[in-house]
N, C-alpha and C positions, 0 to 999 in steps of 0.2 A: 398652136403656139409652143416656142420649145421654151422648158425651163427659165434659160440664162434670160427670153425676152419675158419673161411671165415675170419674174424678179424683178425685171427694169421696170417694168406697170405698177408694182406694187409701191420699190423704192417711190417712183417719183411721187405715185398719190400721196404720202409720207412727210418727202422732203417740201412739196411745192405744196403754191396754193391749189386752193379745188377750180378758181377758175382758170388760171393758169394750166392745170394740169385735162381742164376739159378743151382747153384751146391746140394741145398737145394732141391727144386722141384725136378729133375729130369739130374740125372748123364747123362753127355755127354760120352756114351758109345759107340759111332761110330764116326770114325774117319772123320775128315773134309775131306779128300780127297776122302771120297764114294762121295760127291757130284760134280756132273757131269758138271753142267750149274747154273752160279747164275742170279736168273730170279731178274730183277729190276722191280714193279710193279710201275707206276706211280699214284698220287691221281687220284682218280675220285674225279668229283666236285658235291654237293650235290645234286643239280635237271641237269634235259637236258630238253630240249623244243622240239617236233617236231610236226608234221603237225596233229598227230592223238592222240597225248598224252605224258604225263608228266609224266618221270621217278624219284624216288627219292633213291637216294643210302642211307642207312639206315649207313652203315659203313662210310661214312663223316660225317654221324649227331653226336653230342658229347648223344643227347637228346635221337633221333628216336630210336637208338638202345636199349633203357633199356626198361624193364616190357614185356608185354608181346604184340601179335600184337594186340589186340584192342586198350588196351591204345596207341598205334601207329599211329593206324587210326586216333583216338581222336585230332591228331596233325596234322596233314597234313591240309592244307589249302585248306577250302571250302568241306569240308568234317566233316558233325554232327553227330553221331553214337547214336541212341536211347538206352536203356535200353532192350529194345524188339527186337533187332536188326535190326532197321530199319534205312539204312541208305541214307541220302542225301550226292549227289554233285551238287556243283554250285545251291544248294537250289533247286536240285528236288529229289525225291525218285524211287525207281525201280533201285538200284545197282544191282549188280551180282558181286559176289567175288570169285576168281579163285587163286590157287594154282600152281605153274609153267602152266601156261597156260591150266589145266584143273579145270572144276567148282568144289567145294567144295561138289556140291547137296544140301547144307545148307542155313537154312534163318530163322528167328526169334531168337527163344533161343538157339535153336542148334547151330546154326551160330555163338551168343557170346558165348559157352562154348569151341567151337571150337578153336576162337580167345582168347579168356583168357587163355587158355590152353597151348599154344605153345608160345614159348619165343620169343621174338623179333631177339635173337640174332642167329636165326636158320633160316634166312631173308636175301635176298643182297640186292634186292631193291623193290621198288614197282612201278609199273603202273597203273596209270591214266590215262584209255583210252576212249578218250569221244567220236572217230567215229568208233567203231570197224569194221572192214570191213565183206565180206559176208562170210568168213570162220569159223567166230566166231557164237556160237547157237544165234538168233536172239533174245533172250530175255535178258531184261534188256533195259528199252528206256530209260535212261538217262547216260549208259556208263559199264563201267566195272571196277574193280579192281585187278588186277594180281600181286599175292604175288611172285616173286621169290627165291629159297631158294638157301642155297650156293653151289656152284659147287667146288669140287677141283679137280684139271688136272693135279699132279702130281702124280708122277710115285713115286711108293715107300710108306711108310706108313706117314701118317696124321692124326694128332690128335688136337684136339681145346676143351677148356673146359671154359666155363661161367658159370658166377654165380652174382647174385645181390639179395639184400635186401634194400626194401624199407619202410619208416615210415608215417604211418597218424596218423589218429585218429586210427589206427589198422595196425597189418604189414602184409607186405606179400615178400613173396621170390619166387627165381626161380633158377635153376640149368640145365645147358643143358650137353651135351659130344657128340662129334660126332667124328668116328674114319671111315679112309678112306685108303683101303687098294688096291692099284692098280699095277699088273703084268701080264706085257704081255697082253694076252688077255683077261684080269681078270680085273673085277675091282668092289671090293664090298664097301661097306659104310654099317656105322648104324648108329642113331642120335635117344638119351631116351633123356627126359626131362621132370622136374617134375616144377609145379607150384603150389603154396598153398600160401591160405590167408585167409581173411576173409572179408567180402564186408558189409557195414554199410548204409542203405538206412532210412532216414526222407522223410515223405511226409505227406503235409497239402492239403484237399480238403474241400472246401466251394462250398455247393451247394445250388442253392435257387430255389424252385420250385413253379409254378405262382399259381394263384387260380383257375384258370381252372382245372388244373390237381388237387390241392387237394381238390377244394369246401370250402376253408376257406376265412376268409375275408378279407388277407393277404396273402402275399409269408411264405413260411416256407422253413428255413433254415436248411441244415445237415453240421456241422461242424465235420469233423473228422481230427485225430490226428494219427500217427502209426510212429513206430522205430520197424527196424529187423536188425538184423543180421545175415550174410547166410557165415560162412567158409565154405571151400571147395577146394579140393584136387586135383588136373589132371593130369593124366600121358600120355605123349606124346612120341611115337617112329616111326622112319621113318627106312626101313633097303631095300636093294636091291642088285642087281648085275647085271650089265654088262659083258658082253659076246663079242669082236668084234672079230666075225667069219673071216675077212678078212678086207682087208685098207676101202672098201666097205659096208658090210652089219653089223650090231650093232644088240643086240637082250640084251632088259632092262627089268629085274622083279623085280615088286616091291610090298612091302605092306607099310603100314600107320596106323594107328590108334590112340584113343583116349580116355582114359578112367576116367573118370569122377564122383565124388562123393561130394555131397554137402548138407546142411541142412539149414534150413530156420526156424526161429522163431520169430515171428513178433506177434507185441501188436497193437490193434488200438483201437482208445475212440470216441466215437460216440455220439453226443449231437443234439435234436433237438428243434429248438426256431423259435417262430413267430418273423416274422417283423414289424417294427424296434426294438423291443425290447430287442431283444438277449438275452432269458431269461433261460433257458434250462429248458424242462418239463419234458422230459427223458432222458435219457443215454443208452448206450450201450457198452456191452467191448468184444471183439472179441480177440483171440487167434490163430491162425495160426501156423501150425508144420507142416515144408515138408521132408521130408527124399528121394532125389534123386540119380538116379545112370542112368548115360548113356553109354553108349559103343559105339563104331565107330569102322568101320573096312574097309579099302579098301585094294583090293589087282589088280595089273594089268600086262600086257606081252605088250609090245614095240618092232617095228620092223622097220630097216629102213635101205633103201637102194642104194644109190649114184650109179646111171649107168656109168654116165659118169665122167670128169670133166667141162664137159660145167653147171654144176648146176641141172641136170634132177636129183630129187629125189623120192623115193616113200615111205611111212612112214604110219602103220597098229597099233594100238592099241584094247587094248580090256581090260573093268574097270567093278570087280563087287563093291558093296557097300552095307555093311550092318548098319544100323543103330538101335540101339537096346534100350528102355526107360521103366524106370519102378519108378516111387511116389508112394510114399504113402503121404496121406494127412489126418490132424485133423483138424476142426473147432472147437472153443466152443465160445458159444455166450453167456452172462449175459444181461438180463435187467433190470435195477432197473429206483424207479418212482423219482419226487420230492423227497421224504422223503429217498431217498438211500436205499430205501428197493427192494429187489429181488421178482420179478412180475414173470418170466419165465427163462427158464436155455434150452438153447438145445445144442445137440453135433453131430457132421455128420462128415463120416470117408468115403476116396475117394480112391480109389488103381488104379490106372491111368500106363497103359501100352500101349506100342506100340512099331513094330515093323513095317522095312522098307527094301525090297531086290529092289537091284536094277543093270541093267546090261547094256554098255554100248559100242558101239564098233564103229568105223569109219577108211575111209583109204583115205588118200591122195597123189595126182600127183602133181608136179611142171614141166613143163616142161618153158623151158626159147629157145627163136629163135633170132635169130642175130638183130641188134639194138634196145637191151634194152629192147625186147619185153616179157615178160614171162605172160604162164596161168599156173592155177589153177584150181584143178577139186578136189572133196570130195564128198564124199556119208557120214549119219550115221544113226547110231541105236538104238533108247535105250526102258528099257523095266522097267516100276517102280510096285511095288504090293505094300502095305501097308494093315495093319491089325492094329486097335486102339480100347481098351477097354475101358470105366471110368465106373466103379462096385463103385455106394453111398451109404452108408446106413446112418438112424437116429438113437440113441442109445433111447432106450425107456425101461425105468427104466434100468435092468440091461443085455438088450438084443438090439445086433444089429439087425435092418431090415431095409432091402432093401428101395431102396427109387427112386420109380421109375418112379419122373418127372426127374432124372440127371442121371440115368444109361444107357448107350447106348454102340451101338457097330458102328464101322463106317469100310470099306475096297473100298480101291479104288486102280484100275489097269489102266496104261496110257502106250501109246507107241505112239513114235513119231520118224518121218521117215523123215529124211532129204537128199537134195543133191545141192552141189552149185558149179559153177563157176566163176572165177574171172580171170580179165585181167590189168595186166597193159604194158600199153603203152606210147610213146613219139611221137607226133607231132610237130617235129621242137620244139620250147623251152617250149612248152606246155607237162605235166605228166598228167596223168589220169591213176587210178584206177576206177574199175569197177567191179562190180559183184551182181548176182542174189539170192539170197537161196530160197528152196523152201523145206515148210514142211509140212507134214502131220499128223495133231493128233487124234488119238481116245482115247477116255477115258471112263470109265464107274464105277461110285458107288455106295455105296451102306447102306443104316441108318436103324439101327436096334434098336427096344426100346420096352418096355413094349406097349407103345400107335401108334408107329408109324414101319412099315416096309416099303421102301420104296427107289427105287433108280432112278438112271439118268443116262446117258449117251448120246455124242454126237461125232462128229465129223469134221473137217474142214482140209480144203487145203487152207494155205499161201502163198505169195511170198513177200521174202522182196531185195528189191531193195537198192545199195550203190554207189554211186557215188563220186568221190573224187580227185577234178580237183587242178593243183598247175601253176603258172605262175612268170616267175620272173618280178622284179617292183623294176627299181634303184637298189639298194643292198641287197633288199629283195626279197620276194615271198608271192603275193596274191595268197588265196585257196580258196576253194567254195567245200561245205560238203553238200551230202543230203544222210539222210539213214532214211529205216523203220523197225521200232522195234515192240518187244510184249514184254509184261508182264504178263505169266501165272500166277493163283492165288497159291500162296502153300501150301503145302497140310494141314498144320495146317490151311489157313482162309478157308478150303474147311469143314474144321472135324465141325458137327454142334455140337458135346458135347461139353458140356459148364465146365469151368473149373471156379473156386470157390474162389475170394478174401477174401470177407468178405459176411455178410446179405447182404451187397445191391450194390454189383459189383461184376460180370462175365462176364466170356469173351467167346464165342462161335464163331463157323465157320459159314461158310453160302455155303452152295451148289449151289446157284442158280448164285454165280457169274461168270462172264464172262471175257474175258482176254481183256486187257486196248492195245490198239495199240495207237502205235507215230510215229508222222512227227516230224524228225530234220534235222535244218538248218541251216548251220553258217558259215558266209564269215570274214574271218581273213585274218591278214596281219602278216608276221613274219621279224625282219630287224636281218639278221645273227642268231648270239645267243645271241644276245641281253635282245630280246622282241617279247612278240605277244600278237596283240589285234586282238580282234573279237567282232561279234554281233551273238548273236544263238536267235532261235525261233524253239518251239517246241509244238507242238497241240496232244493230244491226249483225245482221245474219248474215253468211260468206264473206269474212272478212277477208278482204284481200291483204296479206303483209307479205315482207320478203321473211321468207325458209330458209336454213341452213341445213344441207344433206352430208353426211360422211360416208362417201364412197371408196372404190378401193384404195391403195397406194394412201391412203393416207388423204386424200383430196375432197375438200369441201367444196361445192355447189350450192350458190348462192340462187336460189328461184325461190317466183313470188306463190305461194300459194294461198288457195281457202282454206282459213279456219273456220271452225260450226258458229262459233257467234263473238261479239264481242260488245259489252255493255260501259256509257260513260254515263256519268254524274256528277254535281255536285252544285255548289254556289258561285255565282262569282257578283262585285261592284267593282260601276268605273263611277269617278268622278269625273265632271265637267270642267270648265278652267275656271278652279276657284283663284278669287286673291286676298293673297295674305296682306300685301301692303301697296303701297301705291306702284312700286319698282318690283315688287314679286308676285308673280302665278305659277299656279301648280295645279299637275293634275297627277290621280293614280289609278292603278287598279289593283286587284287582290281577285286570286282563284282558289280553290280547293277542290279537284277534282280526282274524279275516283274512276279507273280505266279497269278493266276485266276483259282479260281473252281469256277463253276458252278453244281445244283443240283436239282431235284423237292423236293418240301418238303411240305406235306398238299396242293395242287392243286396249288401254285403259285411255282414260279421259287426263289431260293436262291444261292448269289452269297458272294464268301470268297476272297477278293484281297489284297495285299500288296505287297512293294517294297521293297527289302532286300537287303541290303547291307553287301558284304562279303569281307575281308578284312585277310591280312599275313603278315608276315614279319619274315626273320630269316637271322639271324647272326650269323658269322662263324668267329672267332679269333686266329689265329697261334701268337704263342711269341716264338717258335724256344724251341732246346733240350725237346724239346718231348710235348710239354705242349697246349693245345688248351680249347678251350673254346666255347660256344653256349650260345645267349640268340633271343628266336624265340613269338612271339605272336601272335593270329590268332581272328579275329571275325566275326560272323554270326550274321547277327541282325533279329529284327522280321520278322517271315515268317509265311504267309496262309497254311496251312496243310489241305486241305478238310475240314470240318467242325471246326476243332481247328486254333487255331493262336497260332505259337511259342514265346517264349520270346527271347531278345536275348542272345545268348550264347558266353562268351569271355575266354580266356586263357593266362597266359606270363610261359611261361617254361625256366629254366635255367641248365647248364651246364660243367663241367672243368674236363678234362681227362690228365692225364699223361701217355704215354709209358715208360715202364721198361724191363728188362731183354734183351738190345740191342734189344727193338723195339716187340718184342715178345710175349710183353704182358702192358695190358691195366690195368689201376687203375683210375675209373671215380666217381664222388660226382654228382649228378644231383637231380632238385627241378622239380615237375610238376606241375601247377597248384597252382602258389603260392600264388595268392590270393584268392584262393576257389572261384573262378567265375564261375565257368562253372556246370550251376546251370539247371533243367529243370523247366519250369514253363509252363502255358499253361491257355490259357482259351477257353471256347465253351460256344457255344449260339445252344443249341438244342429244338425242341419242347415239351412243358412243363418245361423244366431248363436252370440253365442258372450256369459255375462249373468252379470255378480258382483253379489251382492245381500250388503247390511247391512242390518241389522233390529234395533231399539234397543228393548228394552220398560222400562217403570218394576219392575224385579222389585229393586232394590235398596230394603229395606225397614228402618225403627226401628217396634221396636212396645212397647206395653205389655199387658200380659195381665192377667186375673184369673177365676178358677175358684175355686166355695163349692160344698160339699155339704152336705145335709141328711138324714141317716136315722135314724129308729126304729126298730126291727126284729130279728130274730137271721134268721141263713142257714139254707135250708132245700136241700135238695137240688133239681138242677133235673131234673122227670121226665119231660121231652120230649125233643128230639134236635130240632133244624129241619131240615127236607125245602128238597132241593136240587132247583132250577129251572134245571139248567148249561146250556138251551139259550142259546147267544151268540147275539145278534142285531147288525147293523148300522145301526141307524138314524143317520142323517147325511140328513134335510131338504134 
């Protein structure tokens, strides 16, 4: 829907009546009496609290529901979403983001073009689940995130149509449709949506480099400057069918995909001055042009089958995944001296390709025995290739050549074989969950280059153990959590070709790293739905974080490496949706946690600690004939990141929605971000420099919304269960 007609949708609902303005939309051409059953849906309330994790219904928030899901994420409490896609909860890193309960395979940029891509409003809820138990792929050591998307379980046709436009310093829009068609033993859905904008990034780095490294008789200083602009385009479709062959057995196909186009054009000014005098002796001016396109593809077959009605289910999936990448990239560089005169001119052009198959299958038992007793049994499979090219040339006078300290080729193949069990039980008023997973991975790669050919591979057998005891206590319930995770590296910090900022920042992979394993441990207290506090601690060895290297010329390299360990703790409570008054609810949470890496660096030990305090708050306002409202705020304060320290990062978002057309349709005003705080800044202290970086993005947003449904139909039970796919993957291109 473009703009000028989304404005006319809104005027009218405004100007006219509601049923006047429902006779406009969309003639009532079927008679009230086809419907069968009026289903009464009760609110859900914005969060639920339980033992393993915190759900957020996106359709109670006035806010959560608009733009797209990253900017989603961006809200949720205790949760900071990098640029890069790397994301923290409760101030640690090592997510894993899952889609109805299978992994997305995505991480870095993939991951946000993914989540920029799909509208918020194509979401029921999300989970935040910080003890995943042994069912789930064992990576990810500080939790999970599970998107849920909407389900409708009406018989008959459905139809739901959104759309919003938002204003910064630049706009952007999104438009979804999802139509749901279910009869008899049929039942298809499809869901397009388009998202487009344009994304505006500032960023100032001050670098100062000692005398050791340069031999002068002072620090010297790199000040630089850059503003880009990156529109960009995504198209988003989900479409499948159900099949239920009998009350019993359900048979689900489906695809997915995402397709993606975006440009990048960035300026950055480069100045360098000795200290203290900050004189500038030269300059630089760098140019940046990206031209990207990505593609995603998944397609999958779901099976499942209810023996009995004592709860014995058996439930078979099978997921391929294609991921498909293709840059082009220009540098051009200027140098001039003092006198603004032009010293040297160079130009480098990078064609950057990759591709990713990937195949993935698992099958699970439940079997449930008399008092409360039930196990769980799973086996899985999966099987990933990947092929990445980066082809650099220098332009020399009026000819391109090859350039081949940055051309390389990289292919890595992995498969990992999993099988686990899990039990829960009751002893007298004691609950216990329990379960084992065990996996085994081989992987093997492979680096090809003018100077270097050369590969790796290895192999290991894991077990990660989960344990997860509950006890009542007065009117609540004490728990006790231990479970052990891993964090595979992905395959973008595996790729060693190095990808091209400017003269004197790149960023490359590293082959040699190793996968980061966690203890975690957290005894909490939960009093109803009140509240839950805890204390967690969590240790893990080989932490994977990104490195900053200072090489010659002056030029930093950004790769991910292991550090020897790195240790989190502390407290945190959420409250549940208290109400303060008949028109007001509120929920919050509050953290204090305490991060410690540790590292070798030049033959002594280097240690990165701080205590971060994370903090929430959201508000939820009913004033009755349709009308609500939201005003929610969230902050992370300074955190240890491996070698960097974060700044902190804070937010207040606002919101007021009216229902129209009897209830049927939504007309919402919402502000994100409205005092432009949620800012990136960062400093590092690495050998030879020492580099404070500001990072400015357009996330301060005015939008307007609108969401209509349409259904015929009465509710019918839903006789499937969907089959979880939890291997995590890392795809980051």
């Amino acid at each position: 829907m473009s703009g000028n007609k989304f404005l006319l949708v809104i005027l009218l609902s405004v100007f006219f009546s509601e049923d006047a303005f429902s006779q406009f939309i969309m003639p009532d051409t079927i008679p009230d009496q086809d419907i069968e059953e009026v289903v009464v849906v009760a609110k859900l309330p914005e969060l639920e609290i339980k033992a393993d994790k915190m759900t957020y219904h996106l359709e109670a928030s006035v806010v959560r529901k608009q733009g797209s899901l990253y900017e989603v994420l961006e809200t949720l409490p205790g949760i900071v979403v990098n640029k890069d896609g790397t994301i923290y909860m409760n101030g640690k890193s090592g997510v894993n983001v899952l889609i109805d309960g299978k992994s997305t395979y995505l991480s870095g940029q993939e991951l946000v073009n993914l989540l920029k891509s799909t509208p918020a409003s194509t979401a029921d809820k999300i989970d935040l689940i910080t003890h995943p138990s042994a069912r789930y792929d064992a990576s990810g050591n500080s939790g999970l995130i599970d998107i849920h998307t909407k389900k409708i379980k009406l018989q008959g046709l459905n139809l739901s149509v959104n759309g919003g436009i938002s204003q910064g310093i630049r706009s952007k829009g999104n438009g979804s449709i999802s139509l749901n068609r279910r009869n008899g033993k049929f039942n298809f859905y499809l869901t397009y949506s388009l998202y487009q904008g344009n994304d505006q990034h500032d960023l100032e780095i001050n670098r100062l480099y000692s005398e050791e490294l340069t031999g002068l008789s002072s620090e010297l200083k790199l000040y630089q400057d850059s503003y880009s602009e990156s529109p960009y385009a995504s198209h988003y479709y989900r479409t499948g069918v159900d099949i239920y062959l009998s009350p019993r057995t359900t048979i689900g196909v489906s695809t997915n995909g995402n397709l993606f186009h975006g440009e990048n054009e960035g300026d950055m000014n480069s100045s360098f001055s000795l200290c203290p005098q900050n004189v500038p002796d030269s300059t630089a001016h760098t140019l940046n042009l990206n031209d990207r396109h990505r593609r995603n593809f998944s397609g999958g077959i779901t099976l499942t089958h209810r023996f009995d009605s004592t709860g014995k289910v058996l439930d078979a999936s099978f997921d391929y995944l294609n991921v498909h990448s293709d840059e082009d990239q220009f540098i051009y560089n200027s140098f001039r001296n003092l006198s603004n005169q032009t010293e040297r001119q160079d130009s480098l052009r990078g064609d950057i390709k990759g591709n990713i198959h990937l195949y993935a299958g698992q099958i699970n038992l439940k079997l449930p025995f008399e008092n409360d007793w039930i196990l769980n049994l799973g086996a899985k499979s999966s099987y990933v290739s990947i092929d990445n090219d980066a082809l650099y040339a220098n332009r020399e006078q009026d000819t391109w050549i090859g350039d081949d300290n940055f051309t390389q080729g990289f292919s890595y193949k992995e498969n990992i074989n999993a099988a686990y069990v899990e039990g829960n039980a009751r002893f007298g008023q004691l609950s216990v969950q329990a379960g084992l997973r065990l996996e085994h991975t081989r992987y093997k790669g492979r680096q090809t280059s003018a100077s270097c050919d050369s590969s790796f591979s290895a192999h290991s057998i894991d077990l990660f153990p989960t344990v997860l005891m509950e006890y009542p206590l007065g009117k609540g319930k004490v728990s006790l959590f231990y479970g052990k995770r891993i964090n595979r590296p992905n395959y973008g910090d595996l790729n060693p070709s190095a990808y091209i900022f400017d003269n004197y920042t790149y960023e490359r992979g590293n082959t040699l790293l190793k996968p980061e394993k966690t203890d975690n441990i957290e005894v909490s207290y939960a009093f109803k739905d009140l509240f839950k506090a805890g204390f967690l601690f969590s240790y893990t060895s080989k932490a994977i974080v990104k490195s900053y290297i200072v090489e010659e010329n002056k030029r930093v390299f950004i790769t991910p490496l292991n550090l020897t360990r790195a240790i989190s703790l502390g407290p945190r409570v959420n409250t549940g949706v208290l109400s303060l008054a008949s028109f007001w609810n509120l929920n919050a949470n509050a953290a204090f946690i305490y991060n410690r890496y540790q590292w070798s660096e030049e033959l002594s030990n280097k240690v990165n600690e701080d205590c971060t305090w994370i903090a929430g708050l959201n508000n939820q306002f009913s004033f009755g004939k349709g009308w609500s409202a939201e005003l929610s705020g969230s902050y992370n304060g300074k955190m240890a990141a491996g070698q960097a320290t974060l700044s902190p990062v804070w937010q207040v978002n606002c919101g007021i929605q009216k229902k129209v057309l009897k209830d049927k349709a939504t007309v919402g005003l919402f502000a994100r971000d409205i005092f432009h705080s949620y800012r990136y800044n960062m400093e590092l202290a690495v050998p030879g420099q020492r580099a404070f970086t500001k990072e400015r993005y357009d996330n301060t947003l005015v939008g307007i919304s609108f969401s209509w449904r349409f259904s015929k139909g009465y509710e019918t039970k839903d006789s499937g269960r969907k089959s979880d796919i939890d291997q995590s993957k890392r795809i980051n291109l």
